[in-house]
PDBQT receptor file of N, H, CA, C and O in Angstrom, charges set to zero:
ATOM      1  N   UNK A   1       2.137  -7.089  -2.396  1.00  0.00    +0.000 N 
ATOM      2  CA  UNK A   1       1.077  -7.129  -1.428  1.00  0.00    +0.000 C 
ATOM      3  C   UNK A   1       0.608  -5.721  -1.061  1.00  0.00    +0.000 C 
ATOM      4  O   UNK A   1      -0.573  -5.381  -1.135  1.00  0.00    +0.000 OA
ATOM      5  N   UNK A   2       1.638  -4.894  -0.646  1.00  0.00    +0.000 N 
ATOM      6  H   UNK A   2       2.597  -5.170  -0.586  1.00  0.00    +0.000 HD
ATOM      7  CA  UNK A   2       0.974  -3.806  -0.478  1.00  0.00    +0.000 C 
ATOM      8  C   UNK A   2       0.277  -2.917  -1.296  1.00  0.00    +0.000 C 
ATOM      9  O   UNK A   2      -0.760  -2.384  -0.903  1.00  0.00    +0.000 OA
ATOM     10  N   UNK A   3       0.829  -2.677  -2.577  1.00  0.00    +0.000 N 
ATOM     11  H   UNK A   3       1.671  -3.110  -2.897  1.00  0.00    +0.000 HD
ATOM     12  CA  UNK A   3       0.051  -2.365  -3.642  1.00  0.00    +0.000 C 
ATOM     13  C   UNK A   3      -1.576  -2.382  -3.785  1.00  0.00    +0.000 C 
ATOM     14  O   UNK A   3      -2.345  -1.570  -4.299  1.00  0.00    +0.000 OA
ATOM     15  N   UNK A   4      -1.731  -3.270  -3.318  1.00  0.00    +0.000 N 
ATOM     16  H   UNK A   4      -1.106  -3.930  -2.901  1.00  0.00    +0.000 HD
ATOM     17  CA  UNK A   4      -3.681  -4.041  -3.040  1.00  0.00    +0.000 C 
ATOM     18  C   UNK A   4      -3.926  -3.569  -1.920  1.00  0.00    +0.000 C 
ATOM     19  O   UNK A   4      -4.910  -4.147  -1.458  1.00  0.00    +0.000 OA
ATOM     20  N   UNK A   5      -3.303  -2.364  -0.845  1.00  0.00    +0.000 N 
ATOM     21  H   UNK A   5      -2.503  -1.895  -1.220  1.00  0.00    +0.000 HD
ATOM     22  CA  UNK A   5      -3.831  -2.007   0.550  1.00  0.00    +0.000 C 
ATOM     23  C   UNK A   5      -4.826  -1.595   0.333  1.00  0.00    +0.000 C 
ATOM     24  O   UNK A   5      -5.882  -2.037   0.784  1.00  0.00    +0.000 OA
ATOM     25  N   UNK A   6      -4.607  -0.028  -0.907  1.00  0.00    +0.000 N 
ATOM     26  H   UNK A   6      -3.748   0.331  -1.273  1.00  0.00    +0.000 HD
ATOM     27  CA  UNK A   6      -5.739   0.550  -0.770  1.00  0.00    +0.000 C 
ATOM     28  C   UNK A   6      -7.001   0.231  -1.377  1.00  0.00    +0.000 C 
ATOM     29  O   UNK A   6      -7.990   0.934  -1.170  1.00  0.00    +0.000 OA
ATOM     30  N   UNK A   7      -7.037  -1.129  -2.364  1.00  0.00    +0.000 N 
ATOM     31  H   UNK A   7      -6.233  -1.700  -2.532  1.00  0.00    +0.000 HD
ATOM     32  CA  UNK A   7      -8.489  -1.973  -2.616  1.00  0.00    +0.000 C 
ATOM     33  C   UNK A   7      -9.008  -2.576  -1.210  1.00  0.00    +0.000 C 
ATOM     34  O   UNK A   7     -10.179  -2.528  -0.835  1.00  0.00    +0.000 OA
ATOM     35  N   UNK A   8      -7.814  -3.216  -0.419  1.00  0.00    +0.000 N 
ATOM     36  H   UNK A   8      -6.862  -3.255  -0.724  1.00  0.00    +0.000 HD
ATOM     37  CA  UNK A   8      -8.554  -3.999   0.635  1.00  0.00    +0.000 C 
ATOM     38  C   UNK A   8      -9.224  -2.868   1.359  1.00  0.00    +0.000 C 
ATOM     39  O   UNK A   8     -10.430  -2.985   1.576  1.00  0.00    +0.000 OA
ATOM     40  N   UNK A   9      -8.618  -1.826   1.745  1.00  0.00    +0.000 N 
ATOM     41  H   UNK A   9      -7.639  -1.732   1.569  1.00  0.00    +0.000 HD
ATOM     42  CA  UNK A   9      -9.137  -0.576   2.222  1.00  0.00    +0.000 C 
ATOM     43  C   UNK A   9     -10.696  -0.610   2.109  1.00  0.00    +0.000 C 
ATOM     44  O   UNK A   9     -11.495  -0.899   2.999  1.00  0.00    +0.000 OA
ATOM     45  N   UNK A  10     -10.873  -0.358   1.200  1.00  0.00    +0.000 N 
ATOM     46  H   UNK A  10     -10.223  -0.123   0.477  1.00  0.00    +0.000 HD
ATOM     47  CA  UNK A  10     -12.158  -0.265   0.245  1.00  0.00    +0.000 C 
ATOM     48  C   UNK A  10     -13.045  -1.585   0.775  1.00  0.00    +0.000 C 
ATOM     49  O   UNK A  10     -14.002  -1.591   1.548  1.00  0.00    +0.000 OA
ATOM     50  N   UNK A  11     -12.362  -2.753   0.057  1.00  0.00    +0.000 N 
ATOM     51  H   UNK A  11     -11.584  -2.749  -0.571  1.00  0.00    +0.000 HD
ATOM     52  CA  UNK A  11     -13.255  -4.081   0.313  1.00  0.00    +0.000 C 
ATOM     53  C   UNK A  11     -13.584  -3.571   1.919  1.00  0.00    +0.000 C 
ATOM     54  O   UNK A  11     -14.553  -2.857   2.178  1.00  0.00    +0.000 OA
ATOM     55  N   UNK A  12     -12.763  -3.983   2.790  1.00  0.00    +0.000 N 
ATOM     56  H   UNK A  12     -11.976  -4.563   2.579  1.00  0.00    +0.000 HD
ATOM     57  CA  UNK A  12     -13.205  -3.912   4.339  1.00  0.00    +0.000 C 
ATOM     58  C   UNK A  12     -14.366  -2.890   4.461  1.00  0.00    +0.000 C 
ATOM     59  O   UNK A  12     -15.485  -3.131   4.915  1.00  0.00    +0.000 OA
ATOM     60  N   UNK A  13     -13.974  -1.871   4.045  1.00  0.00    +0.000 N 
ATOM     61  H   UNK A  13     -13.065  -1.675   3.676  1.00  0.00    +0.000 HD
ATOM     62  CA  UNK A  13     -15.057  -0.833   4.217  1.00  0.00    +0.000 C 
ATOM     63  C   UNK A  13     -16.502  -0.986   4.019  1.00  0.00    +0.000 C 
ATOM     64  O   UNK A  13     -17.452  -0.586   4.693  1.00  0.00    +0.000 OA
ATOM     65  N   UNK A  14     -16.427  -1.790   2.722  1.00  0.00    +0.000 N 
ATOM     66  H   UNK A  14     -15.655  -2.115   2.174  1.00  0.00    +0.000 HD
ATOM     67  CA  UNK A  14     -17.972  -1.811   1.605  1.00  0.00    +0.000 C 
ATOM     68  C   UNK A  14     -18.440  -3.278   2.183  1.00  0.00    +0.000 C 
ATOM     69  O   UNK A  14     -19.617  -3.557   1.955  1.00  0.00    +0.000 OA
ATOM     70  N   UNK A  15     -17.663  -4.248   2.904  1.00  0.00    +0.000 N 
ATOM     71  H   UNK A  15     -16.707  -4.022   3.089  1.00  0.00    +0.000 HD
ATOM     72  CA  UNK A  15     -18.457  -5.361   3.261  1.00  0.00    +0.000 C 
ATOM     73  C   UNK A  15     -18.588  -5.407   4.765  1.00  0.00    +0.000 C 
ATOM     74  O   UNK A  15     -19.320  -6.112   5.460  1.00  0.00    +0.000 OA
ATOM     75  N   UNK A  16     -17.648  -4.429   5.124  1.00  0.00    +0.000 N 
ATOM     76  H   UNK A  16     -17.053  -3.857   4.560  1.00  0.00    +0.000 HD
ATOM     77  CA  UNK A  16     -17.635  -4.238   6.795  1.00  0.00    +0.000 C 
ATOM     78  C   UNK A  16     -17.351  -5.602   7.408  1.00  0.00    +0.000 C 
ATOM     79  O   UNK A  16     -17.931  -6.026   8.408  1.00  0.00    +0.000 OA
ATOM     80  N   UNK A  17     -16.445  -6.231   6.753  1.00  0.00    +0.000 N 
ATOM     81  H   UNK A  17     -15.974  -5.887   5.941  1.00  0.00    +0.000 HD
ATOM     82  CA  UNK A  17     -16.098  -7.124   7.237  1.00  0.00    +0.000 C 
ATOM     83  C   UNK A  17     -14.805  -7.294   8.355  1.00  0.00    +0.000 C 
ATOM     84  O   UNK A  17     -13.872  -6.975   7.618  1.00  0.00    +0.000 OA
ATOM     85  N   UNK A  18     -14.213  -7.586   9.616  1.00  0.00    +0.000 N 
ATOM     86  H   UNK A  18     -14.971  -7.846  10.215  1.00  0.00    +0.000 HD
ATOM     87  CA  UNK A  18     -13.059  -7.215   9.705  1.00  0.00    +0.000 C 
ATOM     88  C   UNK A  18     -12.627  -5.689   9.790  1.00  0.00    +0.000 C 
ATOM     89  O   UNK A  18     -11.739  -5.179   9.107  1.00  0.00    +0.000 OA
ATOM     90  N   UNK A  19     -13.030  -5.356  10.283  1.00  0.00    +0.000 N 
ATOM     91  H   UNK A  19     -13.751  -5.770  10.838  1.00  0.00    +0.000 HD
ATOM     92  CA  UNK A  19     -13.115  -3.526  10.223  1.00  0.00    +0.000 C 
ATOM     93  C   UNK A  19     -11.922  -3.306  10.917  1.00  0.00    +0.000 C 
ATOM     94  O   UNK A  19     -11.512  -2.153  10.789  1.00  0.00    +0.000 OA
ATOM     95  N   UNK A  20     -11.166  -4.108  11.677  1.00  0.00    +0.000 N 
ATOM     96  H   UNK A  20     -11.499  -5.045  11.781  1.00  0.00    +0.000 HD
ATOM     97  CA  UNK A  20     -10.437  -3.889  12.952  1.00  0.00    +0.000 C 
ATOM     98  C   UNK A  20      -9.066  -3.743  12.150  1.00  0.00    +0.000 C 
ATOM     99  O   UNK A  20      -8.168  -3.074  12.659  1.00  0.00    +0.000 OA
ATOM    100  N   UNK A  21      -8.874  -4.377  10.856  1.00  0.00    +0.000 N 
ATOM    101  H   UNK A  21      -9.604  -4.920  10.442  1.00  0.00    +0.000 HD
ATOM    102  CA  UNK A  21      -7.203  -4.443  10.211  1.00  0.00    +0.000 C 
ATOM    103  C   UNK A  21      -7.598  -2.810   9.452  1.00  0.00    +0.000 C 
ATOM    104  O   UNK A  21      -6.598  -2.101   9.342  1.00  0.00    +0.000 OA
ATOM    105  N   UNK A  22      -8.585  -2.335   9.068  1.00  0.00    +0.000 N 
ATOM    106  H   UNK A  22      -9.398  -2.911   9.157  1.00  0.00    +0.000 HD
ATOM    107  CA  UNK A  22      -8.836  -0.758   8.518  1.00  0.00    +0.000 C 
ATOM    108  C   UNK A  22      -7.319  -0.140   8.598  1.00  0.00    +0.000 C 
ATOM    109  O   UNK A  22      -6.671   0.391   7.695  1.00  0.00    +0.000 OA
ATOM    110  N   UNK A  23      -6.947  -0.383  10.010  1.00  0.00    +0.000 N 
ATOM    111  H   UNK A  23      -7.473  -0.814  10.743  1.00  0.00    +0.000 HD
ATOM    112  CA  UNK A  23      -6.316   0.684  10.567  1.00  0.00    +0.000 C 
ATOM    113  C   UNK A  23      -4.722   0.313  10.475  1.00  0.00    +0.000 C 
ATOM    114  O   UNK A  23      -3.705   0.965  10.713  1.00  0.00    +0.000 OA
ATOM    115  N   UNK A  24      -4.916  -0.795  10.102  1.00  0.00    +0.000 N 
ATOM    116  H   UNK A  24      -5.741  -1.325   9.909  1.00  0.00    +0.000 HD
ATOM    117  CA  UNK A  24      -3.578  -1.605   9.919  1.00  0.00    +0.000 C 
ATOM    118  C   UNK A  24      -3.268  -0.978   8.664  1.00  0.00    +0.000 C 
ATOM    119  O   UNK A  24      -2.328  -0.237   8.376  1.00  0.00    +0.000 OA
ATOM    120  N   UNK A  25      -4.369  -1.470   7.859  1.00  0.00    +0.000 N 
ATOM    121  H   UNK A  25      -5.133  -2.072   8.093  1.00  0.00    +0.000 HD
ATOM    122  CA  UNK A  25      -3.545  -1.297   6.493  1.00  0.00    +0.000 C 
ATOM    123  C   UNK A  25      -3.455   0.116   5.820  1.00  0.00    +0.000 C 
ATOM    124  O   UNK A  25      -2.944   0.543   4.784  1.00  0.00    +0.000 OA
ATOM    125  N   UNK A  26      -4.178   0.660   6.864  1.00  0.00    +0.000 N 
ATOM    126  H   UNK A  26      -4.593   0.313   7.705  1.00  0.00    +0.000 HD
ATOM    127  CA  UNK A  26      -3.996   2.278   6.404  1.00  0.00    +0.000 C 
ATOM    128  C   UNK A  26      -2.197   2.852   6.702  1.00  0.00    +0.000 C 
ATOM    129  O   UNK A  26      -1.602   3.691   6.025  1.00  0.00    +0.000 OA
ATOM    130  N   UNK A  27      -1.689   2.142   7.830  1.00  0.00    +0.000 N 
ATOM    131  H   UNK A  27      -2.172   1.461   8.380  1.00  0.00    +0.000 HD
ATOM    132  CA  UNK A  27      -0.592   2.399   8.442  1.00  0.00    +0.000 C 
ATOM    133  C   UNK A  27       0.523   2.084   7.197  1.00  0.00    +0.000 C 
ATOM    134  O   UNK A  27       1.389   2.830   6.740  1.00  0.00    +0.000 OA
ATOM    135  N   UNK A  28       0.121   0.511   6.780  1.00  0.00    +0.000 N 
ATOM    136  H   UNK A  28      -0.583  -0.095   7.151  1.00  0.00    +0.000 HD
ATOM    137  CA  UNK A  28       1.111   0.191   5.891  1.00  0.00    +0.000 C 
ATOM    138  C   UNK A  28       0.686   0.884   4.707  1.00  0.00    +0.000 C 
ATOM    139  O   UNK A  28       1.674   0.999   3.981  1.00  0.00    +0.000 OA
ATOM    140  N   UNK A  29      -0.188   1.326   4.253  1.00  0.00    +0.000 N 
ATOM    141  H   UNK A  29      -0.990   1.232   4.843  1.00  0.00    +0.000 HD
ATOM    142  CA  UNK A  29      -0.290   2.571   2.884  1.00  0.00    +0.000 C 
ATOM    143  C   UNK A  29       0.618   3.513   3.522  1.00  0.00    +0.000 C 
ATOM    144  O   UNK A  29       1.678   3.055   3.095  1.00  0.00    +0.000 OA
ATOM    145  N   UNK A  30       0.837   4.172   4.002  1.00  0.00    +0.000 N 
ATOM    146  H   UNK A  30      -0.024   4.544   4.348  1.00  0.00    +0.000 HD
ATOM    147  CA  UNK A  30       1.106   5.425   4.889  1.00  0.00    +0.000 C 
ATOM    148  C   UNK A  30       2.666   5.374   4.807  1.00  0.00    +0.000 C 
ATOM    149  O   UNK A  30       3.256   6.282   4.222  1.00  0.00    +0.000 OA
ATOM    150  N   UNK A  31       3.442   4.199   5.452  1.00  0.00    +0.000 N 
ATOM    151  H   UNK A  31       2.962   3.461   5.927  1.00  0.00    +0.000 HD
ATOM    152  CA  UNK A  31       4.796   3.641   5.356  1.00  0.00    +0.000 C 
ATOM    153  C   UNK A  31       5.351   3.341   4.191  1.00  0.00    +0.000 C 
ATOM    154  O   UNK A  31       6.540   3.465   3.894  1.00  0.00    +0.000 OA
ATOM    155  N   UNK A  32       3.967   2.707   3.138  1.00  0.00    +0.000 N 
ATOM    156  H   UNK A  32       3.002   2.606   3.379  1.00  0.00    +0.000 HD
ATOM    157  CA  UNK A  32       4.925   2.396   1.626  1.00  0.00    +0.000 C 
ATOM    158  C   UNK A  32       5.460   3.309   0.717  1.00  0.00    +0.000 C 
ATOM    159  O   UNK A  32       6.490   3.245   0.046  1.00  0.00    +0.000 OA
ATOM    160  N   UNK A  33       4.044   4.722   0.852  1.00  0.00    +0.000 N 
ATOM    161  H   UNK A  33       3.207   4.774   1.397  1.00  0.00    +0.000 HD
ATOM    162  CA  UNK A  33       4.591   5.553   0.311  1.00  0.00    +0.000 C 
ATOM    163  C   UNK A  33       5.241   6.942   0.569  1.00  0.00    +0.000 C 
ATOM    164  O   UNK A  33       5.289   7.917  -0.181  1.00  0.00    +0.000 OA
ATOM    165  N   UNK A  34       5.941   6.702   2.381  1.00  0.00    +0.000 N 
ATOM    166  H   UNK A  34       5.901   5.910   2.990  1.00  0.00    +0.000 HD
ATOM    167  CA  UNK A  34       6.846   7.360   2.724  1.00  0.00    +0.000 C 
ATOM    168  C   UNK A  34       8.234   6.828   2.184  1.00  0.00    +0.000 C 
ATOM    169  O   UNK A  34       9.130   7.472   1.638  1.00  0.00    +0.000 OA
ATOM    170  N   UNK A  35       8.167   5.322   2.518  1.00  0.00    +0.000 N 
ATOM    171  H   UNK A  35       7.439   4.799   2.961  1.00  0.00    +0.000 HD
ATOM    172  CA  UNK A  35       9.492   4.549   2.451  1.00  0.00    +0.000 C 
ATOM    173  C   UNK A  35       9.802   4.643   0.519  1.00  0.00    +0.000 C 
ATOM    174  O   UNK A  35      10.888   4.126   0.258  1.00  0.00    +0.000 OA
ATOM    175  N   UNK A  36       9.204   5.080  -0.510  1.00  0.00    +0.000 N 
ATOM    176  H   UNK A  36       8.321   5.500  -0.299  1.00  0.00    +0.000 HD
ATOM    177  CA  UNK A  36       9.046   5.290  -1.934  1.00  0.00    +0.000 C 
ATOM    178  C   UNK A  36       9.478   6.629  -2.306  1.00  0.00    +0.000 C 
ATOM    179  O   UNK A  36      10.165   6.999  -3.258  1.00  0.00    +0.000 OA
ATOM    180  N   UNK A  37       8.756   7.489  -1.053  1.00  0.00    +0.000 N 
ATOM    181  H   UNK A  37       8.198   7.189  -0.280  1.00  0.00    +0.000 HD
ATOM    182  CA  UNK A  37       9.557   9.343  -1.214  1.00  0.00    +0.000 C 
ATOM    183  C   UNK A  37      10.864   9.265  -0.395  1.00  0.00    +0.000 C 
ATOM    184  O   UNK A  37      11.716  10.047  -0.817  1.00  0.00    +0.000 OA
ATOM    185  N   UNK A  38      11.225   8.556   0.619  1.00  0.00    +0.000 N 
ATOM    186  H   UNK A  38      10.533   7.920   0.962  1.00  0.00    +0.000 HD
ATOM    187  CA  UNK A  38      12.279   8.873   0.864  1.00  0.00    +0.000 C 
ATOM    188  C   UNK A  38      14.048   7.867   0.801  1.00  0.00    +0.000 C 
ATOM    189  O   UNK A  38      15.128   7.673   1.359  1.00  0.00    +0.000 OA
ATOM    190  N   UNK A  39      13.078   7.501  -0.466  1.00  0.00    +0.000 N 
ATOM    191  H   UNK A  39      12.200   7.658  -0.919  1.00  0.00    +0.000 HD
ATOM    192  CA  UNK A  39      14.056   6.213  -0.944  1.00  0.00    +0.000 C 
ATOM    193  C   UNK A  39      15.451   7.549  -1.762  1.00  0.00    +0.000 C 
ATOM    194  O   UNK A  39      15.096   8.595  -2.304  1.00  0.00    +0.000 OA
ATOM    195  N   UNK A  40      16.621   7.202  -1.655  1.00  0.00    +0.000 N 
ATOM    196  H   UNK A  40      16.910   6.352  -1.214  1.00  0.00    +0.000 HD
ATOM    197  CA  UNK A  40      17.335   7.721  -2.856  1.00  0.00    +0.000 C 
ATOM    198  C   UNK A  40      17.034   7.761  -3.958  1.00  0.00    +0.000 C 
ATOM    199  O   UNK A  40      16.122   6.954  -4.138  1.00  0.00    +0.000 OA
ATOM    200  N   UNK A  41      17.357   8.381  -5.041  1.00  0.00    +0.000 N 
ATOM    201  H   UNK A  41      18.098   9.036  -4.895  1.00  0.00    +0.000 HD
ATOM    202  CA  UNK A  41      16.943   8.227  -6.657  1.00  0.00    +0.000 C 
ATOM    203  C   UNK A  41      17.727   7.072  -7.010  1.00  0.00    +0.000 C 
ATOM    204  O   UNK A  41      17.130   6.134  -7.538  1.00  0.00    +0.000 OA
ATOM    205  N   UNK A  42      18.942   6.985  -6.811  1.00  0.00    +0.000 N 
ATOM    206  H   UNK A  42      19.428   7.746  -6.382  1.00  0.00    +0.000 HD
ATOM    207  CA  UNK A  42      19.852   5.834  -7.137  1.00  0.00    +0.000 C 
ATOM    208  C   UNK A  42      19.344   4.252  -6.854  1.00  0.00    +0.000 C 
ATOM    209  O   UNK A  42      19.725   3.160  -7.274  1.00  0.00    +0.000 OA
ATOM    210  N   UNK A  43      18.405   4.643  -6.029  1.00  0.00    +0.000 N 
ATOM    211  H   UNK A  43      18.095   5.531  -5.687  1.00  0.00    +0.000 HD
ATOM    212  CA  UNK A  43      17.749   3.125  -5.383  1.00  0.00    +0.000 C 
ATOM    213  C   UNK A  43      16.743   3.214  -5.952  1.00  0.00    +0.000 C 
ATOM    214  O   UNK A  43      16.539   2.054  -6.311  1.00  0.00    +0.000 OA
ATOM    215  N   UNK A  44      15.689   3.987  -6.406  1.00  0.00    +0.000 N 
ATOM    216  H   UNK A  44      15.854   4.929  -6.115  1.00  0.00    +0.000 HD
ATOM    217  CA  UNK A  44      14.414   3.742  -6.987  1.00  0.00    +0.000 C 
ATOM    218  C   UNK A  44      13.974   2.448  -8.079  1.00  0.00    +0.000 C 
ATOM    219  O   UNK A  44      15.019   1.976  -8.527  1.00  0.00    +0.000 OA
ATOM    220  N   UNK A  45      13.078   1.921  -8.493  1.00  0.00    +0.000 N 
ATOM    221  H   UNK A  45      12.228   2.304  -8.129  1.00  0.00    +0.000 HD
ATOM    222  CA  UNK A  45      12.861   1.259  -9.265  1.00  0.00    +0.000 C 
ATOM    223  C   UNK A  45      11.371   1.532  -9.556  1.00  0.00    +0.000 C 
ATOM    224  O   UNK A  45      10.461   1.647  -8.735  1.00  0.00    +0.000 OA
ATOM    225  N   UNK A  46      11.318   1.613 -10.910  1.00  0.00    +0.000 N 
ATOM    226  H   UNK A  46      12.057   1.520 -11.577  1.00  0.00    +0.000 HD
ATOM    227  CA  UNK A  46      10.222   2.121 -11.741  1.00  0.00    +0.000 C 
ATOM    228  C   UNK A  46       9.205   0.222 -11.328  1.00  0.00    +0.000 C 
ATOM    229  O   UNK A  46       9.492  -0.948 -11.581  1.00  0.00    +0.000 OA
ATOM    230  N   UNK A  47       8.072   0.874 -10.647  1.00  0.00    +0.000 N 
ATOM    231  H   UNK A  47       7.838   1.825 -10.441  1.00  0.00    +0.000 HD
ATOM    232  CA  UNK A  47       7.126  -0.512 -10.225  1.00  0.00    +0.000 C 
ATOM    233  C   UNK A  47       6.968  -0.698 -11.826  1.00  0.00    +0.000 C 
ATOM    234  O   UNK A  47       7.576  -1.762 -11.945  1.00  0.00    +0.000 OA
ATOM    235  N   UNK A  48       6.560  -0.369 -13.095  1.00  0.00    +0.000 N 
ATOM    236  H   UNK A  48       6.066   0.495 -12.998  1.00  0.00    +0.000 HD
ATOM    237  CA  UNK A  48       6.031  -0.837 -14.199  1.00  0.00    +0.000 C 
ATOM    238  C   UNK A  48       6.688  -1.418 -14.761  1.00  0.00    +0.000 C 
ATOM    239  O   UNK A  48       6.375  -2.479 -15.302  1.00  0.00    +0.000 OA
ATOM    240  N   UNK A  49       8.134  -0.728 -14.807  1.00  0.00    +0.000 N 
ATOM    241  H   UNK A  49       8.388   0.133 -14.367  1.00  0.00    +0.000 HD
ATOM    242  CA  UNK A  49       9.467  -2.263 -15.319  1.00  0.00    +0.000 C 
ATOM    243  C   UNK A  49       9.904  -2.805 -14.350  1.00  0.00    +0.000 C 
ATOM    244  O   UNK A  49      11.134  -2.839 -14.367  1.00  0.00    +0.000 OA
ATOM    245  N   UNK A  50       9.435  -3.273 -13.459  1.00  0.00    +0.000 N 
ATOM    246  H   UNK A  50       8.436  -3.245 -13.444  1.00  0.00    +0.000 HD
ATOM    247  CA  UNK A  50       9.878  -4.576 -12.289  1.00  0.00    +0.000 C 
ATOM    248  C   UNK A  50       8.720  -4.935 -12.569  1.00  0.00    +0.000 C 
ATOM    249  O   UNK A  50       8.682  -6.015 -11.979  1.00  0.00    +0.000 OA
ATOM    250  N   UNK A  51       7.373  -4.764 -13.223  1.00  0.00    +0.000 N 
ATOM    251  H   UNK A  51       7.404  -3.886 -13.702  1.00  0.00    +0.000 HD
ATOM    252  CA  UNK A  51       6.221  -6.100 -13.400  1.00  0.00    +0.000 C 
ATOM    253  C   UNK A  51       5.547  -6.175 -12.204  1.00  0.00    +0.000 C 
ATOM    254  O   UNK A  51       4.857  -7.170 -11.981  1.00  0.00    +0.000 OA
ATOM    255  N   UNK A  52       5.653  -5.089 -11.215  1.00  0.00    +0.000 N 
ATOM    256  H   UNK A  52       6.214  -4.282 -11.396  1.00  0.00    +0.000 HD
ATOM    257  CA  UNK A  52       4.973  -4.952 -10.042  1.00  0.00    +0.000 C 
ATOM    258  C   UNK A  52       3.497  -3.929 -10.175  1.00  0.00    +0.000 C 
ATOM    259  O   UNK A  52       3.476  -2.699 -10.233  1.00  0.00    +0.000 OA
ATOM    260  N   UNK A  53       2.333  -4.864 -10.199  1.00  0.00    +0.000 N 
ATOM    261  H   UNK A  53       2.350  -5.863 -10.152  1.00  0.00    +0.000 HD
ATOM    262  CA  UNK A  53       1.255  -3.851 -10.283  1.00  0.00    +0.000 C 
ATOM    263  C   UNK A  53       0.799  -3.713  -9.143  1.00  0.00    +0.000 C 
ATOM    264  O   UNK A  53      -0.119  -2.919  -8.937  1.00  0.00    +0.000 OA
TER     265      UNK A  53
């Protein structure tokens, strides 16, 4: 799900639909790819071999 933040990002923007979650999902972009840098290496998992696009 989060993966698609920063399209919905976009969608919301370009149809101005719902403008009010903008800020939401900017937060959860913001958190996924803190919680991704400050993961251990030992814990990492490559998103392309887990089939996660």
């Amino acid at each position: 799900m989060l993966a698609h933040c920063p399209g919905a990002i976009v969608s919301h923007l370009v149809t101005g639909c719902q403008l009010g979650e903008v800020a939401v999902l900017g937060v959860l972009v913001i958190l996924t790819g803190l919680s991704r840098r400050l993961r251990p290496a030992g814990r990492r998992m490559d998103t392309a071999a887990a089939g996660i696009m």
